[in-house]
N, C-alpha and C positions, 0 to 999 in steps of 0.2 A: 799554442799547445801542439804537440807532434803526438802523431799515433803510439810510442811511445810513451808519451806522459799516459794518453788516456783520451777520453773524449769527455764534455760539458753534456748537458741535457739540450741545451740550445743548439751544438752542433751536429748529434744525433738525430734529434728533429727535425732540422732540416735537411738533414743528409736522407732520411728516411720519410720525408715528408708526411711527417704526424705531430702532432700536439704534444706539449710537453708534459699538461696534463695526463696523455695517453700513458707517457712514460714512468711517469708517476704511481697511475696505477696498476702497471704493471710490476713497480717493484714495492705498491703497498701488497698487491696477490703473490709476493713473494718469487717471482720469474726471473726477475734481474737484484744481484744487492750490489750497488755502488759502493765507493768508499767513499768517505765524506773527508774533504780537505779542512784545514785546521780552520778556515773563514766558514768552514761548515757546505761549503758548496758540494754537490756528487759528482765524483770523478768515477767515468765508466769505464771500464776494461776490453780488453778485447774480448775475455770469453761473452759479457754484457753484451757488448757491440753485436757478437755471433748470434746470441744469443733473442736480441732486440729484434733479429732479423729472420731467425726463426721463428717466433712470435706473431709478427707480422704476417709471414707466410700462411700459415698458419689460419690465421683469424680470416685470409685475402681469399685459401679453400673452404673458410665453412665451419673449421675446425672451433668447437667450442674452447676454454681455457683450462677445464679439466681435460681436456682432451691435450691440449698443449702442455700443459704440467705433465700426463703424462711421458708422452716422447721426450721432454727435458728429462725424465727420472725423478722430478719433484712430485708426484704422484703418491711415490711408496719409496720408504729410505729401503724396504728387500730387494728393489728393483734393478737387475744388473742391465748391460749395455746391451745383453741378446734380446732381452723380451722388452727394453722401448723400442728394438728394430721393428718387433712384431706387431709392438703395438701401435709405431707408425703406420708398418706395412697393411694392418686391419683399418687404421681410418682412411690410408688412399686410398684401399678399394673401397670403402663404402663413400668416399666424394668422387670416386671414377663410375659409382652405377650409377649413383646423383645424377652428373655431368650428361654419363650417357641417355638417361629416361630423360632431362631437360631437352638434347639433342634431337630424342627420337620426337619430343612432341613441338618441338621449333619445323624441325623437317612435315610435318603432320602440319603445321598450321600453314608453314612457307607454302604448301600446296593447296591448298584450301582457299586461300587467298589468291594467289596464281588462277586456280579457277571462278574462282569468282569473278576476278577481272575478266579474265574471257569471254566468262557470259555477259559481264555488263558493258566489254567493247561489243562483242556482238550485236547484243541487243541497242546500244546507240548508232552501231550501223546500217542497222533497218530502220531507227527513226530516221538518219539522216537520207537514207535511200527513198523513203517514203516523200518528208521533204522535198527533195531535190523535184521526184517526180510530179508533186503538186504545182510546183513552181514553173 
């Protein structure tokens, strides 16, 4: 099958390295709609494809699936193309303050740690200095 035909469920899966299951329910939550071949199989589209990929994204920031509905415009049929920009643009920044507050409290621990070893090198350096000298 060529990009032109479309793509299977089984080669989007592995293209995207997810479960076929996963794809499924994403087009029972109505995110992707296949066409379905006359043998009844789903044949996926490019917009699908595009679309499967955004999704993923999506779900890979944090992003819930109403959340993702909305940026696709499946959210609200009033929904033009400037306000899902907006309304992407309001979830990145609330997964970049995320991002940021996880960063600032890794950097808070990364040192915390950092000092603790220091004092626990130090302090087996006087046991072994102690050691040495008994010896």
């Amino acid at each position: 099958m060529t990009d032109d035909d479309g793509w299977t469920i089984s080669q989007l899966a592995t293209e995207f390295d997810v479960s076929t299951r996963s794809i499924r329910f994403y087009e029972e939550k109505g995110l992707i709609c296949p066409e379905r071949t006359p043998g009844g199989y789903r044949l996926y589209n490019k917009r699908d494809r595009a679309r499967l990929k955004l999704i993923l994204r999506g779900k890979r920031f944090g992003m819930t699936l109403d959340e993702i509905q909305d940026i696709l415009g499946l959210g609200s049929v009033d929904m033009d193309e400037a306000e899902q920009i907006r309304k992407a643009i309001t979830y990145g920044q609330r997964i970049m303050a995320d991002v940021q507050q996880r960063m600032d409290e890794l950097k808070i621990m990364h040192q915390d740690l950092m000092d603790i070893g220091d004092k626990l090198q130090a302090r087996l350096d006087e046991l072994d200095g102690r050691a040495a000298n008994e010896a």
